[in-house]
N, C-alpha and C positions, 0 to 999 in steps of 0.2 A: 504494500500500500504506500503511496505518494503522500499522500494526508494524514499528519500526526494529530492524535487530539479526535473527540469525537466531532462529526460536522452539527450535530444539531446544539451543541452549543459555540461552534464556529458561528451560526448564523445569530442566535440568541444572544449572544457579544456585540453586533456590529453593528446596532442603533439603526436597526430597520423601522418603516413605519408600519403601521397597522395595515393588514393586504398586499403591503411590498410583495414580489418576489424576489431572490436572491439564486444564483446560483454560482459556483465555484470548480474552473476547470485548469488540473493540473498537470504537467508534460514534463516528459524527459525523454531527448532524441540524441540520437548519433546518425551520423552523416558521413560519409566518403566520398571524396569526388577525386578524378581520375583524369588528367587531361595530358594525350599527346598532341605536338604539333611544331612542326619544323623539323629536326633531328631524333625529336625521342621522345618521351618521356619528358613532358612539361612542368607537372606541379602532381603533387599526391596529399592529398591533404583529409585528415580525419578529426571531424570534430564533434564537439558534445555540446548540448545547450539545453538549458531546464528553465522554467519560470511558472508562473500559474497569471489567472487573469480571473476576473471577476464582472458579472453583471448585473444589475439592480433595476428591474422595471416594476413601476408603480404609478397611483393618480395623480402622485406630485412628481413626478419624472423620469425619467430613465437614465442609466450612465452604466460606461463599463471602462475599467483600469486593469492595465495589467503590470508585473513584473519581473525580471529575471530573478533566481531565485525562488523557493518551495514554502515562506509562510503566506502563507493565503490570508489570515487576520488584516494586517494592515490593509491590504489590498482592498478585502471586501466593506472596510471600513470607508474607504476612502470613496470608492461607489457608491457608496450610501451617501453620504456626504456630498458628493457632487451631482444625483441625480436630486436632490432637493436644492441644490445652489447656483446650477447653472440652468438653470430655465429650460434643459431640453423637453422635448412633449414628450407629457404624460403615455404609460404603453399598455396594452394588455396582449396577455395570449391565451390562446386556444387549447383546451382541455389536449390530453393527446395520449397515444398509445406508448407509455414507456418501455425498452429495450429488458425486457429481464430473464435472456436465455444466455447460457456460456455462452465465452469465445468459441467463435468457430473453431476448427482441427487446425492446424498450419498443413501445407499444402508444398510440393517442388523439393527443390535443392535451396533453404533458405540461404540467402545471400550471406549473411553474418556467419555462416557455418561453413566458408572457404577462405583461405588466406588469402592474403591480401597481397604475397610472394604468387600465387597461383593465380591470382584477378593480374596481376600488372605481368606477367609470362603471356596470358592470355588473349588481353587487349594490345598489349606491346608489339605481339606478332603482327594483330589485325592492320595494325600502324606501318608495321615494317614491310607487311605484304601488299599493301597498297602504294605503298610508293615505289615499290619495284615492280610493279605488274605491266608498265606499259614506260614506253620512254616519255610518250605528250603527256603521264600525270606530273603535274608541278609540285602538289600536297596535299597534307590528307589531313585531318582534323577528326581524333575521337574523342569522345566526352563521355563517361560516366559517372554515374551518380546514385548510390542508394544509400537509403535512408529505413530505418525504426523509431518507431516514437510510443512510450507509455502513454498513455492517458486518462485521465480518473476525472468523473464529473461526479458534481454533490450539488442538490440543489434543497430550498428552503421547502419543498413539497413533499423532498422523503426520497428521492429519487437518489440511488450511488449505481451508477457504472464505471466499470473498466476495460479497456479497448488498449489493442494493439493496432497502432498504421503501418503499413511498408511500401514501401516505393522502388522501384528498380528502375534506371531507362538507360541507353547505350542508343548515340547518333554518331555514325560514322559520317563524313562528307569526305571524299574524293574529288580535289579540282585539275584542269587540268587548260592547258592555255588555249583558251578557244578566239585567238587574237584581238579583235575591239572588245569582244566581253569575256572574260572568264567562266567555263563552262565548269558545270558540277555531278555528280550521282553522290548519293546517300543509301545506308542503311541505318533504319531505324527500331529503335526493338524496346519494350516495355515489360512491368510484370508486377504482380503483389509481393515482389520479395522473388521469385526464384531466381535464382542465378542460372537455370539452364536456358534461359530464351538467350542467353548471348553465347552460347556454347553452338557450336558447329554453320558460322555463319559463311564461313568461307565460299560457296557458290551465291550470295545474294553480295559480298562485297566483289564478286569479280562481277555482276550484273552493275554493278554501280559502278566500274571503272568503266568498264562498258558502256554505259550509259555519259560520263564525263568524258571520253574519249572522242566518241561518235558525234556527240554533241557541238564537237568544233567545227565539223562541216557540214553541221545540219544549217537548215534556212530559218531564218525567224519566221513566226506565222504572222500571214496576212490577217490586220484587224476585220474583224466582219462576224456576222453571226455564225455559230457552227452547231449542230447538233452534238451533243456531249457525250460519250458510253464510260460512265466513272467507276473504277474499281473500288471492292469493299472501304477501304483502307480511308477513300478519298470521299467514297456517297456517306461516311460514319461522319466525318467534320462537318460535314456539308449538314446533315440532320443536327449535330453537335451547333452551329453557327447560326442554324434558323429557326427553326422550331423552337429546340432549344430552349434558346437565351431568350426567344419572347416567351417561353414559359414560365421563366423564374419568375414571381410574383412579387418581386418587391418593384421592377417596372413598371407591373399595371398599376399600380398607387397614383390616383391623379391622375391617370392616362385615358380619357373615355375613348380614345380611338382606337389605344390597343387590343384595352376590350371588345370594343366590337366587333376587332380584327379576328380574333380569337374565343367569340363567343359560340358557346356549345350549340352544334346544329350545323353550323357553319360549314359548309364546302368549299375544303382547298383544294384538293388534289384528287387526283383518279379512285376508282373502287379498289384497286389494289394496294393501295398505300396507307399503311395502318405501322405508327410509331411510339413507341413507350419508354418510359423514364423506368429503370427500375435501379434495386440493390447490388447488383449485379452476382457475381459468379465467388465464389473462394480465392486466392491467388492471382486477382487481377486487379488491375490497379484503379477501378472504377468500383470497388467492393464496396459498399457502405451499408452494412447491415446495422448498424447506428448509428444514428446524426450527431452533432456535436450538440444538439441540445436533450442528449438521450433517448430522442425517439427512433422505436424501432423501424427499419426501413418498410416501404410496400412498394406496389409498381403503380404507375400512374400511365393511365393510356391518352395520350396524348391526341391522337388520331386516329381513328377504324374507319375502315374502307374509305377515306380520303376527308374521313367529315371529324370536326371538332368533338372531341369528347370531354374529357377535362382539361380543360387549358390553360392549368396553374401549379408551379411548384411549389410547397409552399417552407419555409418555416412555422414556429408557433405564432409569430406576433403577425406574418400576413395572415395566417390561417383565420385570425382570430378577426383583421380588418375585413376580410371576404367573408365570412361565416361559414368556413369551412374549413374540413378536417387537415389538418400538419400530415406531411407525406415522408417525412425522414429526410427532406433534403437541406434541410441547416448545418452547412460547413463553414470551417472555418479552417486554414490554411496553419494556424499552431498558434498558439497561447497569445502572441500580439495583436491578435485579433477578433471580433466580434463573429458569431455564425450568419450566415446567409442565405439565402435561396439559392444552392447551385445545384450542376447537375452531377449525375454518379455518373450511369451506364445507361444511353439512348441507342434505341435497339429497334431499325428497321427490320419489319418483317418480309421473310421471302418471299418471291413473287411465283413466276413459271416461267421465264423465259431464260433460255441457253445462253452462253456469251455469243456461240454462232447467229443465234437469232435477233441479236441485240444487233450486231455490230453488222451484220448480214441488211437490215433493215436502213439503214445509212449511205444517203448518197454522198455527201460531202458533210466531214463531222470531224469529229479527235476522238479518240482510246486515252484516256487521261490515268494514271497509273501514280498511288501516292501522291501525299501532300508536304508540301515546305513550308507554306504555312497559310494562313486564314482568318478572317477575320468579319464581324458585320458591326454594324452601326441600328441593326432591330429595323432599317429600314431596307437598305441593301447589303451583298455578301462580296466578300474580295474573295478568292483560292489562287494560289500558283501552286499545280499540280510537281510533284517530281520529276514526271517524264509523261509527254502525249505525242504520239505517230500518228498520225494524219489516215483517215478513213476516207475512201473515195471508190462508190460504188461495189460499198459491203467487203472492201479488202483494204486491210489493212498495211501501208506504208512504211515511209522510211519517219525518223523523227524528226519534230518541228522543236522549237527553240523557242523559250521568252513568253509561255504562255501567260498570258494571268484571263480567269473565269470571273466574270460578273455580273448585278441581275439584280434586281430587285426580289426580295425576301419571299413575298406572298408570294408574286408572279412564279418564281420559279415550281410548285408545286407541282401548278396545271401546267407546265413544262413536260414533269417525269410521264413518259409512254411507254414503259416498260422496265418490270425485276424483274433481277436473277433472282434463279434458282436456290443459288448456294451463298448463304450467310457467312461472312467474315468475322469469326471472335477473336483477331488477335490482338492485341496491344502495343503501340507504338509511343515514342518519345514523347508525343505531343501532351500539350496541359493545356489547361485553362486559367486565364487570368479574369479577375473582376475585384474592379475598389482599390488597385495596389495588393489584390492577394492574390500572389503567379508564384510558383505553377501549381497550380491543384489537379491532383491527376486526377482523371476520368478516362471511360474506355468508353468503345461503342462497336456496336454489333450492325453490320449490314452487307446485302448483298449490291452485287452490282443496279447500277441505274441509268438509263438511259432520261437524258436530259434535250430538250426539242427547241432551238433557236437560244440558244445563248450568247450573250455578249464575250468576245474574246479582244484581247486588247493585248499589244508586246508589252515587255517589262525589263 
């Protein structure tokens, strides 16, 4: 236990007021990070960081403090104190389903349970074999990074859990001179803690020098609309970027447009398109079988057969603004921080159609293959895919260069005109930022999607 001292009179010390809520979340994490680039072996660094943080919502205010360091007292004192003195608005939240089964099993080859002599042998090679693989690579850049983190919540309700987070991710980039621009491939690999997703990656890093290679005499693509056929990896951000993040329900506050955008009933997209927020799986880095405000996770259907179903993420205090139930998605990125509306694990469901018949169906379009990265504004979406070869009468081409994909959010729905068959569960590098809190891992589940007139622009 992280928490000395009993909590109920942790809370009964700290000059709450009558109805206040109170609660108190403690952390202790270790960190590895791993970086080559140029000659070798960059920096290796392992570190430790503990603190706890506190939050006090009530009729006379709300406020949350945190600090480095394990007593919690002063902290939640000080919460107290400043939710009645600094004038923030008053909060309430919504009744909710607390988290009260064990920790899950551990799951893989956990990451903490290999040396750190056998992790840098490992990625070292990955480093050393890419820059010898071709004579046009210039350099290569790996990065890893996993993480563990305790974490204990008490709150003034009666509520004690305890939770383990882990994080894994490995992003290789391979560059290589593609003269006016420097051309690139990447691998990128994620996981809840196991260390075997980065084990045996050798045929996907010689597809990325491949891909940086080739890349120097490809043609930039012509800006214009193009039909899109996006692989799991890429249709999972793309549901992650839109859907999404106009679900999280602390946006819709004040927002009567969004709502309407996203009012239940609502058709956005085809009968085959049906998207869910859930807890996700054991071992992935989108796991969240409890939220940071205790509550146990559920799946939230976001979308069935193309129509509006529940269109909100919530925590307790949206939950509570909407009159509706808390779904487990209140995260918080580690003890410096407040919980949120984010998301875990969004997970496009299969469709029936073939990659043959996806891409077969395309007169002039791109095969778009992994993402480098993404972004929306809840209005419109940016993507620069990893790598897209040019489609031109159901056959597939040589590669195009400088893509970037964009659209407007809604629009693109009534875009998609056909899933695949076969759903992608794996997990890659990528994270999610919001508020100043990056990178919070999340995974996401999908199969291929074929997207109908999209904006493509060089980059």
């Amino acid at each position: 236990m992280l928490l000395t001292g009993g909590s109920p009179a942790l809370f009964r010390d700290a000059g709450l007021r009558a109805d206040d809520y109170a609660e108190v979340r403690l952390e202790r994490a270790r960190t590895v990070d791993l970086v080559w680039r140029g000659d070798g072996l960059e920096s290796s660094v392992t570190s430790r960081d503990e603190g706890c943080c506190a939050r006090v919502i009530g009729r006379s205010g709300s406020a949350f403090a945190s600090a480095t360091g394990m007593d919690a007292g002063p902290v939640l004192r000080r919460a107290a104190r400043d939710a009645v003195e600094l004038g923030c608005a008053a909060g309430h939240l919504a009744a909710h389903r607390p988290y009260l089964d064990d920790r899950p099993g551990e799951t893989g080859e956990l990451a903490e349970t290999v040396g750190l002599a056998e992790k840098t042998e490992l990625l070292g090679a990955y480093h050393a074999a890419a820059l010898a693989a071709h004579p046009g690579v210039t350099g290569a850049l790996v990065y890893y990074r996993e993480s563990v983190a305790d974490v204990e919540l008490f709150t003034s309700e009666g509520t004690g859990v305890s939770y383990r987070r882990r994080d894994l991710t490995l992003q290789i980039t391979v560059y290589a001179d593609g003269g006016a621009a420097r051309t690139a491939g990447s691998v990128s690999a994620g996981s809840g803690g196991d260390f075997s997703v980065v084990r045996g990656l050798a045929s996907d890093l010689e597809a990325a020098v491949a891909t940086a290679v080739d890349l120097r005499a490809a043609p930039v693509v012509a800006p214009g609309e193009y039909d899109v056929v996006c692989d799991g990896p890429l249709a999972g951000i793309w549901a992650h970027e839109t859907i999404g993040h106009l679900a999280e329900a602390d946006h819709h506050l004040g927002d009567a447009a969004l709502q309407r955008s996203l009012a239940p009933g609502r058709r956005l997209g085809p009968s085959m398109l049906t998207i869910t927020d859930h807890p996700g799986r054991p071992g992935a880095r989108g796991f969240v079988p409890v939220d940071d405000e205790g509550t146990a996770g559920s799946a939230v259907e976001l979308l069935r057969d193309g129509v509006v179903t529940r269109p909100r993420l919530h925590d307790r205090s949206t939950a509570a603004a909407f009159r509706e139930d808390p779904t487990g998605n209140a995260r918080a990125l580690n003890f410096r921080h407040p919980p949120l509306p984010r998301l875990r694990t969004i997970a496009i469901a299969p469709g029936a159609a073939s990659e043959e018949e996806m891409i077969g169906g395309v007169a002039r379009g791109l095969l778009a293959r992994g993402v480098l990265g993404g972004q929306t504004d809840r209005a419109g979406f940016t993507f620069l895919p990893a790598e897209c070869r040019e489609i031109r009468d159901g056959e597939v081409l040589g590669r195009v260069r400088g893509v970037v994909l964009s659209g407007d959010v809604l629009g693109a729905f009534a875009a998609i005109d056909a899933i695949g068959r076969e759903q992608w569960r794996g997990d890659t590098s990528a994270s999610c930022g919001k508020q100043g809190q990056n990178a919070l891992p999340v995974s996401s589940w999908a199969p291929m999607l074929r997207l109908r007139g999209i904006r493509v622009t060089s980059g």
